[in-house]
Each structure stands twice: as structure tokens, then as C-alpha cells.
C-alpha positions as CSV (number, residue, x, y, z in Angstrom):
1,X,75.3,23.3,101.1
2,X,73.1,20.2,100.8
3,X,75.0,16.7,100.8
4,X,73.7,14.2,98.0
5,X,73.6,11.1,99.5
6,X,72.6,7.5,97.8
7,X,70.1,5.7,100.6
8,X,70.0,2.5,100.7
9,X,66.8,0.0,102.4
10,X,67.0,-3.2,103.1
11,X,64.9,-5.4,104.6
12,X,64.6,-9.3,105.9
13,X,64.6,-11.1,109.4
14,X,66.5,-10.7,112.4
15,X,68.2,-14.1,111.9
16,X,68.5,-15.0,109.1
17,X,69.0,-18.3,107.7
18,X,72.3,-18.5,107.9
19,X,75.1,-16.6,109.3
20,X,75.8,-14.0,106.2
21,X,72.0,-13.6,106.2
22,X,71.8,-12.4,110.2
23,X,70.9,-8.6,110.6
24,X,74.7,-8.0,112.4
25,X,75.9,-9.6,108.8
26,X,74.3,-7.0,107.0
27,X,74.8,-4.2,109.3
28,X,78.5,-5.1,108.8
29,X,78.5,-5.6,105.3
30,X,76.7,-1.7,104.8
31,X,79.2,-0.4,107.5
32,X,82.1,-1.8,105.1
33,X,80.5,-0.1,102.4
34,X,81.1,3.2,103.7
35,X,77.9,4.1,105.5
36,X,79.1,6.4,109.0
37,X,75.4,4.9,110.5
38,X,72.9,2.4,110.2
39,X,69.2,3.0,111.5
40,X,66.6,0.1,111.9
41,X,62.8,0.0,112.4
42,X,61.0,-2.9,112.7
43,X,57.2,-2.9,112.7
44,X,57.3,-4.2,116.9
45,X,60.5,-2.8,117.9
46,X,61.3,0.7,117.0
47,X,64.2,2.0,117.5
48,X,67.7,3.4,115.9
49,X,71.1,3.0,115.5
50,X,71.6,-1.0,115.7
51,X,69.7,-0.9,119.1
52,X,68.4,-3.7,121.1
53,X,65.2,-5.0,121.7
54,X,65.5,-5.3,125.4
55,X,63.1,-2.3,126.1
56,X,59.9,-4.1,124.7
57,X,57.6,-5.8,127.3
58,X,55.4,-8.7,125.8
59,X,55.4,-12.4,127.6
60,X,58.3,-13.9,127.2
61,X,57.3,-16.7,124.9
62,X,55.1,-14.4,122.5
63,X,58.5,-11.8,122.8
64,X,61.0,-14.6,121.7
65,X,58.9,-15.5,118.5
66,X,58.3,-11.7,117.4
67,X,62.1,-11.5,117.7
68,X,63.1,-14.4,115.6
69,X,60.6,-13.7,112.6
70,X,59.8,-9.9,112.8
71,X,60.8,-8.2,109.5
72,X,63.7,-5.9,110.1
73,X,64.0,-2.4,108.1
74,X,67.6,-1.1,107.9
75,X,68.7,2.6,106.6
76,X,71.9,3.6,105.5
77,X,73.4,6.6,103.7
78,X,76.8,5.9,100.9
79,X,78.8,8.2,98.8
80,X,76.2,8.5,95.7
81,X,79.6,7.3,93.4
82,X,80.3,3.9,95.7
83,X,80.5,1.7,93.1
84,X,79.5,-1.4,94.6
85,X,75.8,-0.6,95.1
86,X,74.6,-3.8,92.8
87,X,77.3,-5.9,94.4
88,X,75.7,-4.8,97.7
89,X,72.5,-5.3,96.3
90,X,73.4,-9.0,94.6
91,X,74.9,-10.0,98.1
92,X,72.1,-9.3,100.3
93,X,69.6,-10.2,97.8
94,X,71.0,-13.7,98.0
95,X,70.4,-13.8,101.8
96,X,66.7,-13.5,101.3
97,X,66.8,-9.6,101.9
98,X,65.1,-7.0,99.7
99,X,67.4,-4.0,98.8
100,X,66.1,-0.5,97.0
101,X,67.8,2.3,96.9
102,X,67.1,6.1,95.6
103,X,69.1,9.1,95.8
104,X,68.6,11.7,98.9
105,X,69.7,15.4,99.6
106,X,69.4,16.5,103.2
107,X,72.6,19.4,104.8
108,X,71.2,18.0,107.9
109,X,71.4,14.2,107.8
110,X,74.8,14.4,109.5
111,X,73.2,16.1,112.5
112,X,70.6,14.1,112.7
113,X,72.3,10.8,112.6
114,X,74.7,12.5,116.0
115,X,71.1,13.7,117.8
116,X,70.4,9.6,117.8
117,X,73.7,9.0,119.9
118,X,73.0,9.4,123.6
119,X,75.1,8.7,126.7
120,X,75.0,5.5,128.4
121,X,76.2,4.6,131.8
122,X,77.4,1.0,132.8
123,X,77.1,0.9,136.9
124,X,78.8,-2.7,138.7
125,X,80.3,-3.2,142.0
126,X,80.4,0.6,143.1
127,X,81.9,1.9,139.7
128,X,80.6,3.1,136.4
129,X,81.9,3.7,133.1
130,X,80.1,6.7,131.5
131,X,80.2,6.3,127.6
132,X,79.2,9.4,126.0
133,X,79.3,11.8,122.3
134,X,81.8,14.8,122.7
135,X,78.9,16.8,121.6
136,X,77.0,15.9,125.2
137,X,77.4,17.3,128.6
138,X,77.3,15.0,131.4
139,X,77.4,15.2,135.6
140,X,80.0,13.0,137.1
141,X,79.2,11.1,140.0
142,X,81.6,9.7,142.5
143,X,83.5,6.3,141.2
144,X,82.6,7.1,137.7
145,X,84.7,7.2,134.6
146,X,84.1,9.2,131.6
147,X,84.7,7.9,128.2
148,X,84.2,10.5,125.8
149,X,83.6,9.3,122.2
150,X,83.5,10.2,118.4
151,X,82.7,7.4,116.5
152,X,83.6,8.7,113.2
153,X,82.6,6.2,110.9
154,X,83.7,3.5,113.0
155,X,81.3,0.5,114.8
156,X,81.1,1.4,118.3
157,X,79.4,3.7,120.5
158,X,78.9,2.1,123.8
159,X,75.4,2.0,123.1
160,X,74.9,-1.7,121.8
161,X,74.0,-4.1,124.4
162,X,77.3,-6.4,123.4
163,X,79.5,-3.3,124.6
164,X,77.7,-2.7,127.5
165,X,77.9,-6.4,128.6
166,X,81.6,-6.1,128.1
167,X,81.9,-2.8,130.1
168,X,80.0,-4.6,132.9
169,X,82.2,-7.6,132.7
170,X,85.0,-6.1,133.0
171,X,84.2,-3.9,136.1
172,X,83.3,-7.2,137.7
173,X,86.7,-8.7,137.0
174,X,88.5,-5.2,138.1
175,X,86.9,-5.2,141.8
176,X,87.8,-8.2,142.8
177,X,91.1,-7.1,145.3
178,X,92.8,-10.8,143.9
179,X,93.2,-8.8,140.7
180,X,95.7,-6.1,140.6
181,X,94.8,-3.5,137.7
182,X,97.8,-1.2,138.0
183,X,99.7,-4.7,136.6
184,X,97.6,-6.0,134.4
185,X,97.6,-5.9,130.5
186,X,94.5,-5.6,128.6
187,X,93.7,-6.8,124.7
188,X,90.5,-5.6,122.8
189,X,90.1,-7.5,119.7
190,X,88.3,-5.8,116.7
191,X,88.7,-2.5,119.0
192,X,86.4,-0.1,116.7
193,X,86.5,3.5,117.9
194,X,88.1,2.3,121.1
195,X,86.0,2.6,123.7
196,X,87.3,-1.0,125.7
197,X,90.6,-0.3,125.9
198,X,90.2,3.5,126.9
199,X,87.8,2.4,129.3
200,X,90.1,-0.2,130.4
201,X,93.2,2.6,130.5
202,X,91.1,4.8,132.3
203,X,90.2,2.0,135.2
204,X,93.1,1.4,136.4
205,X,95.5,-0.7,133.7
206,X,98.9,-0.9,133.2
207,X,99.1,-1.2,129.9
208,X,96.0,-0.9,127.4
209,X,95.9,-2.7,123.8
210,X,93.3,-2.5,120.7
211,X,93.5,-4.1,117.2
212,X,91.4,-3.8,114.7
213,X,91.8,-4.3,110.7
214,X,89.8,-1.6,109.6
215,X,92.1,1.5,109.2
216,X,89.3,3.5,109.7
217,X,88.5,2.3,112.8
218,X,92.0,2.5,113.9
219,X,92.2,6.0,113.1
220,X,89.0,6.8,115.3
221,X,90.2,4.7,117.5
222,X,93.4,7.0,117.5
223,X,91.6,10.1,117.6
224,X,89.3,8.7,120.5
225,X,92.6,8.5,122.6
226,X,93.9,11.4,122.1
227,X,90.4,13.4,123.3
228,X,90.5,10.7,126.5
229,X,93.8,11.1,127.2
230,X,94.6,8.0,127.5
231,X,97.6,6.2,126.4
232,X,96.4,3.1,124.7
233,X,98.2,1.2,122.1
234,X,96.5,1.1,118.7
235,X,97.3,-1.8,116.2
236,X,96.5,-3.2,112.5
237,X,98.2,-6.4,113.9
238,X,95.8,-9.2,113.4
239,X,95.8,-11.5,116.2
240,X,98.1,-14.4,115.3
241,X,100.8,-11.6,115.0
242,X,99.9,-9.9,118.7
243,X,103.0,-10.8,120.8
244,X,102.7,-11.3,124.4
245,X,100.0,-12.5,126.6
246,X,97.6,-10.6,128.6
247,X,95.3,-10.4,132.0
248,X,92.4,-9.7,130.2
249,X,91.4,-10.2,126.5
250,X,88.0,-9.1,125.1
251,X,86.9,-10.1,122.2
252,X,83.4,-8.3,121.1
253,X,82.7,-9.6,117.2
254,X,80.3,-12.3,115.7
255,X,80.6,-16.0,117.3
256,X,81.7,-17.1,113.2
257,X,84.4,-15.2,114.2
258,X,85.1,-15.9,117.8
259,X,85.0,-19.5,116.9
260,X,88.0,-19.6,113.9
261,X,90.3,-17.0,116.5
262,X,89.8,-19.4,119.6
263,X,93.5,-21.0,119.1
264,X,94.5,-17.8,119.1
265,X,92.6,-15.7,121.7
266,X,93.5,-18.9,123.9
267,X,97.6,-18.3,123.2
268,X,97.3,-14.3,124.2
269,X,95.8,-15.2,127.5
270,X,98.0,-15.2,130.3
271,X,97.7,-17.6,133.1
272,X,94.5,-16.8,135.4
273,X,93.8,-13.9,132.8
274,X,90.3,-13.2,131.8
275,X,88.6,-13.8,128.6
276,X,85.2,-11.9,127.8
277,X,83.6,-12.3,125.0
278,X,81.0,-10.9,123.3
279,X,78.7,-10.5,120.1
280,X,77.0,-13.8,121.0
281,X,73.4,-14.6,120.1
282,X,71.3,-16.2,123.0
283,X,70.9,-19.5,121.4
284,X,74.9,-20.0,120.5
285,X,76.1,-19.5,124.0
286,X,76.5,-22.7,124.9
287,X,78.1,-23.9,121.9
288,X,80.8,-21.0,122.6
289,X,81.7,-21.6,126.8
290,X,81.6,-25.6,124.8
291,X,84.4,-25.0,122.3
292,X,86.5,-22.7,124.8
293,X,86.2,-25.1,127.4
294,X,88.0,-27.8,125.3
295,X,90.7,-25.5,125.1
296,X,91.4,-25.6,129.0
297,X,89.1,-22.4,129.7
298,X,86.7,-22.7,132.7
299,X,83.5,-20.9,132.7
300,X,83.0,-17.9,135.6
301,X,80.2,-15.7,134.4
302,X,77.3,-14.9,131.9
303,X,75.1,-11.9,130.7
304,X,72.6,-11.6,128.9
305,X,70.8,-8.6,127.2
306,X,67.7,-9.1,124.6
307,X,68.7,-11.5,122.1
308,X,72.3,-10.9,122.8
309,X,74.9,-12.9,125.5
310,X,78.6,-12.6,126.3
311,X,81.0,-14.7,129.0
312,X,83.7,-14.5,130.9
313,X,86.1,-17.4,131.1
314,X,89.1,-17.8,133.0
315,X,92.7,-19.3,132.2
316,X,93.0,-21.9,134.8
């Protein structure tokens, strides 16, 4: 039986004018709205599913420009009765990005939104976490640990290049022999379908934490467990209400964001523990290792992918 579907295009640049305008601003806004996937196209960086650009080979100076003022097309699918459509539209209008939207039938659009999820593999320091779709097969090599995942509706595949940098910061913290996983405690912040903490569970931790206040994330989150076996601890806690401190606290959500919880992400941070965060755009990295420094963090490590940078920073 065919689903009706209300489809939704936007489109406007990939950073925007300001930070409610930004592409991961909108992509949020229409995952809030009840859209399980976002797709995006631009006319120099094809690609799907909130991908990065890192794949694209022009010079670097020529790259950097395309990136900051090549349109961006997003495509989304919401319940054809969601009733905040013009509010949506009002919203993001504001922002400086067109909306139009038209209703669509397709039994299909389900399976072809899973056919654009692939399996990624995050190799560092003799390890790799495999992140992959229950609906894939995959051959496991020595050292490697398998995260199987069903992102639901939730944010949070493995795929995007902030998750990844995460994933390969934290097996870079894990091998040193200082750190002892089988005692350490782990804290995802704004966990989505859980793949840090499992993947953190599934490395070696003693104890394995993720909060998020999206209750549908929390329930895929949940769900994602329970297929991984892995005994984590999912919460609707906000962070100011987290009790306890921890070895290693990731936080992978806009810098907007990372910048109002750095009191906090500071206080759940044990001594010597690890802080990685994420969701950072190139150009506010400094700004970021600048405000957390002034809260007695020191600086260890950086990644970059594309447009995107985290860092790890350490409780001294």
C-alpha cells in the first residue's frame, strides 16, 4: 500500500548568516519536525543523507569558497497532517532559505531512504569500530568492533564526519596503556541512536552513559542496545542533573550548544578524564579549545574532516 507523504525542499547556503540559518540548523529543525531522513544535493557536492564534502577534489582555496557560498538543496519527507508546515516554512524563510513543498506517494521511499545508509569503518591505533545498518552484512577483521545500528528516526548513523571524528578520538584515548578502560566511565551528550556509548561499552568500558532529550532518540537509542548487547545506560536527564563525574565525556552537538553547557560538561569531568567534542565548524575551533581552556582544560588533540573539526581536551 502506497504511503502519502508531504515533501518538503528547502534551499539556501551552507552557512548561513547566522547560527539558526546554518544548514545543521535546518537539518535539525526538519528532523524535529518529524522527518526519519534528510537528503541534500548541492549543484558541486552531490551527495545524501547530511554527508560531507570531504570527497571533492578542487584546490584548496577555490574548494573553501564553493563550500561557504554553494546553494544547498535539502529533501525531507513529514506526516502529510504535521501541522506546523507554515511554521516550518515562516522559520526557515526568515533565515534567507526558500521552502516549497507538494504532496508525494511512493510504498518505496522507506527502502530507498535505508539503501542510502552504508557501513563505515573508523580504523586508529590497531582497532576499528565498524558502524553499520542491521539490514548489511559485514566481514570482521581482527581488532574490530561491530556496532550494529537502526537509526529509527533518530540523528545518528556513524556516517557524518562529526561521529567518525569522535569514534577516532576515542580509540586514540583507549590505547594509550596510562588509561585503563575496564575502570573508566563514559558520558555521551545528546547520545541520538546511541552509537558512542555502545561503541564505547563494546571497547572495553566499565560503565557506559548516553542522554539525550529527544524521547525518540532515547527509545532508538534503547532499541540500539538491546540489538548490541550492550549494557548502556540511557537517560532523559539533561546535563546539569547528570550525577557523578566521568573518564571520558563526549559531547557531539552544535558549538551554540557546546558553548552554554561548558560549566557543566566541565563539572562531569573527572580529574585527568577526557573531553571530545564535536559538531564544530572549521572556523569556530579556536574560539571553542579558547573558552574551554579558561575553564582549566588543556588542549591534547584536533581533527579535522571537510568543513567540520572536533577536539579532545584533558582535565589537568
Amino acid at each position: 500500500m502506497s504511503k502519502e507523504w508531504l515533501e518538503i525542499k528547502v534551499r539556501g547556503p551552507l552557512r548561513g548568516l547566522s547560527p539558526g540559518a546554518s544548514k545543521d540548523a535546518v537539518i535539525e529543525a526538519i528532523i524535529n519536525a518529524g522527518s526519519p531522513g534528510v537528503q541534500e544535493d548541492s549543484a558541486y557536492f552531490p551527495h545524501n543523507l547530511i554527508l560531507s564534502h570531504s570527497s571533492w577534489a578542487a584546490p584548496d582555496d577555490e574548494a573553501a569558497d564553493i563550500r561557504n557560498n554553494a546553494p544547498i538543496c535539502l529533501t525531507a519527507y513529514l506526516d502529510p497532517d504535521f501541522r506546523g508546515v507554515e511554521k516550518l516554512k515562516k522559520d526557515l524563510k526568515k533565515q534567507g532559505w526558500s521552502f516549497s513543498s507538494s504532496s508525494y506517494r511512493d510504498k518505496d521511499w522507506s527502502v530507498k531512504w535505508k539503501a542510502n545508509l552504508k557501513t563505515i569503518r573508523v580504523a586508529g591505533h590497531g582497532r576499528a569500530v565498524v558502524v553499520k545498518p542491521g539490514w548489511r552484512t559485514v566481514k570482521k577483521k581482527a581488532r574490530d568492533v561491530i556496532v550494529e545500528i537502526d537509526p529509527g528516526m533518530a540523528f545518528g548513523t556513524g556516517g557524518h564526519e562529526t561521529t567518525r571524528m569522535c569514534l577516532k578520538a576515542m580509540l586514540w584515548i583507549l590505547k594509550d596503556k596510562r588509561f585503563k578502560p575496564a575502570a573508566s566511565i563514559f558520558l555521551d551528550v545528546g547520545t541520538g541512536s546511541g552509537v558512542l556509548a555502545i561503541a564505547a561499552k563494546k571497547l572495553g568500558v566499565k560503565k557506559a552513559v548516553g542522554i539525550d532529550i529527544d524521547a525518540v532518540a532515547l527509545g532508538v537509542a534503547r532499541k540500539n542496545a538491546r540489538i548490541n548487547r550492550a549494557k548502556i545506560v540511557v537517560s532523559s536527564k539533561s546535563l546539569e542533573d547528570v550525577r557523578g563525574r566521568f573518564s571520558i565525556v563526549t559531547a557531539n552537538i552544535i558549538s551554540r550548544e557546546l558553548k552554554r553547557l561548558a560549566p557543566a560538561l566541565v563539572k562531569r569531568l573527572a580529574p585527568n578524564g577526557f573531553l571530545i567534542l564535536s559538531g564544530i565548524l572549521g572556523h569556530e575551533k579556536a574560539g571553542i579549545i579558547e573558552m574551554f581552556s579558561a575553564h582549566g582544560l588543556e588542549f591534547v588533540k584536533g581533527y579535522s574532516r571537510g568543513e567540520w573539526a572536533a577536539v579532545v581536551l584533558l582535565n589537568i
